[in-house]
C-alpha positions in Angstrom: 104.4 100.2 201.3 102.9 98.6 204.5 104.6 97.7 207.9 103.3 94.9 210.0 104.3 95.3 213.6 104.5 92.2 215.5 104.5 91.7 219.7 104.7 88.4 220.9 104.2 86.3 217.5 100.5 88.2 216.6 100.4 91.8 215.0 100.2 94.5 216.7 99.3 96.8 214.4 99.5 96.6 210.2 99.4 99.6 208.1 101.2 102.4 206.5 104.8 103.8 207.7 102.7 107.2 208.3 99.9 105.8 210.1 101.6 103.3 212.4 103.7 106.7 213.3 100.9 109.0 213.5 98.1 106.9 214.7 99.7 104.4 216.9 97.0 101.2 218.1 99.0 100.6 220.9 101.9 101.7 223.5 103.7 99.0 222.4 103.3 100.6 218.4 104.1 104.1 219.6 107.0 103.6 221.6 108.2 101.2 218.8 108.1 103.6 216.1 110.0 106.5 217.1 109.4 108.3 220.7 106.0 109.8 222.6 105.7 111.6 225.5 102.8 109.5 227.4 100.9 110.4 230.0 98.6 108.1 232.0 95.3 109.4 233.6 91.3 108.7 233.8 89.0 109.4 231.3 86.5 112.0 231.6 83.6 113.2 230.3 85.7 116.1 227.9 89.3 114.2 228.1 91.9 113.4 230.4 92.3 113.7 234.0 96.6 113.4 234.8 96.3 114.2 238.3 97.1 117.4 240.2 94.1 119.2 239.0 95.1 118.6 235.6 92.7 117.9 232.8 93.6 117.2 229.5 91.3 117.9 226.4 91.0 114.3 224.1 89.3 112.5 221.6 88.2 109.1 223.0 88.3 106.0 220.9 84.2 105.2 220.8 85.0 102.1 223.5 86.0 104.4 226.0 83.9 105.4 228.9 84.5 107.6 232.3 86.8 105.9 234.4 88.5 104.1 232.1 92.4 104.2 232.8 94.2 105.7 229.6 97.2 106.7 227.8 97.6 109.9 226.3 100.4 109.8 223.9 102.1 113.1 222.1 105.0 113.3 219.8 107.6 115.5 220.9 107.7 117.1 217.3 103.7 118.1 218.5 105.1 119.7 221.4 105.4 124.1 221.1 107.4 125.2 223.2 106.1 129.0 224.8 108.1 130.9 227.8 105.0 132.9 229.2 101.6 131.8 227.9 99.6 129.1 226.9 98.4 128.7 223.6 95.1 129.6 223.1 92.6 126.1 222.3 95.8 124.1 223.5 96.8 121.8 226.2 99.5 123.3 228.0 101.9 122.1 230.7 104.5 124.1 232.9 107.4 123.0 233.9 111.3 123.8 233.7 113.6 123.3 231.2 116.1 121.0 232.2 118.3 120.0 229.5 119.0 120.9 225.7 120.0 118.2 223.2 121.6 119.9 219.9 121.4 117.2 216.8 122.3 119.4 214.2 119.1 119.9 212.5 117.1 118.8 215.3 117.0 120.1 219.2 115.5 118.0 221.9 114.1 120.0 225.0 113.9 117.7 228.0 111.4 119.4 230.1 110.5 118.7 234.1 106.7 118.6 234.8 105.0 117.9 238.3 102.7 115.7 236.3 105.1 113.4 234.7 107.0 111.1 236.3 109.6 112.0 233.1 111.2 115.0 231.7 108.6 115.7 228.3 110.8 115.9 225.3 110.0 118.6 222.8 111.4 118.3 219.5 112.7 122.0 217.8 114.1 122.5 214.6 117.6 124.6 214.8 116.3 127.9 213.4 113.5 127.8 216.2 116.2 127.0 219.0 118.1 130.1 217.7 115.1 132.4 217.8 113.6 131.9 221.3 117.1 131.1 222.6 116.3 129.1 225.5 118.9 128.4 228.2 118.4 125.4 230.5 116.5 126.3 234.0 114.0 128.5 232.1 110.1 128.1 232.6 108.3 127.0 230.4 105.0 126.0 229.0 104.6 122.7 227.3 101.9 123.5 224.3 100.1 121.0 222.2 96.7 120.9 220.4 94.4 117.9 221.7 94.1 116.7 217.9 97.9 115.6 218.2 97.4 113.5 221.0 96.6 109.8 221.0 94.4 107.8 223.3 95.8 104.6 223.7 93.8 101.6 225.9 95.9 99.3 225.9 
């Protein structure tokens, strides 16, 4: 099957279910399809710089050069959730965990970051929840590899 995404009478984006989810063309196409995590900043020569002395590691789309203003979009299912470390060959953020959202199956951790305007949401499965049993108020470090993060331009 293939989904054609329209904005303002023109597609946005035609494709897959799976790729318009995984490889979004656009903000529009990624905060359409299900929800991201997106954070603004300046490309770089290896990535993203967010602000506060934080750089992100990124692959840029080919018409992207330094100095070009960017979106960085990650799912919250892409998000690992660690209380003390960073993951080695990730991107990490710290920040505090400010609320828990149990769905059953699914947990969403809403997590405060200097960099982001927003709480992140991290997406856990139940069982995980249960085994690092995190309370709200807890520190914690936002964890993603740079392969799961989108550039978007426009």
């Amino acid at each position: 099957d293939r989904v054609a995404l329209m904005l303002d009478g023109r597609i946005e984006q035609l494709g897959e279910p799976r790729a318009l989810y995984e490889v979004p063309g656009s903000r529009f196409v990624a905060d359409f399809i299900g929800v991201s995590n997106f954070m603004d900043g300046t490309v770089i020569k290896d990535g993203l710089d967010i602000g506060y002395d934080t750089r992100l590691a990124a692959t840029m789309p080919t018409d992207t050069s330094p100095g070009t203003q960017v979106t960085l979009a990650v799912r919250p299912e892409r998000l690992i959730l660690s209380r003390n470390t960073k993951l080695r060959g990730h991107n990490a953020l710290r920040g505090t965990l400010r609320d828990i959202a149990y769905h059953g199956r699914d947990v969403n951790m809403h997590v405060d970051v200097k960099q982001m305007p927003v709480p992140l949401i991290a997406r856990l499965t139940a069982a995980q929840d249960a085994d690092e049993n995190f309370t709200a108020g807890d520190t914690v470090w936002c964890n993603w590899k740079p392969e799961h993060g989108r550039i978007l331009t426009h």
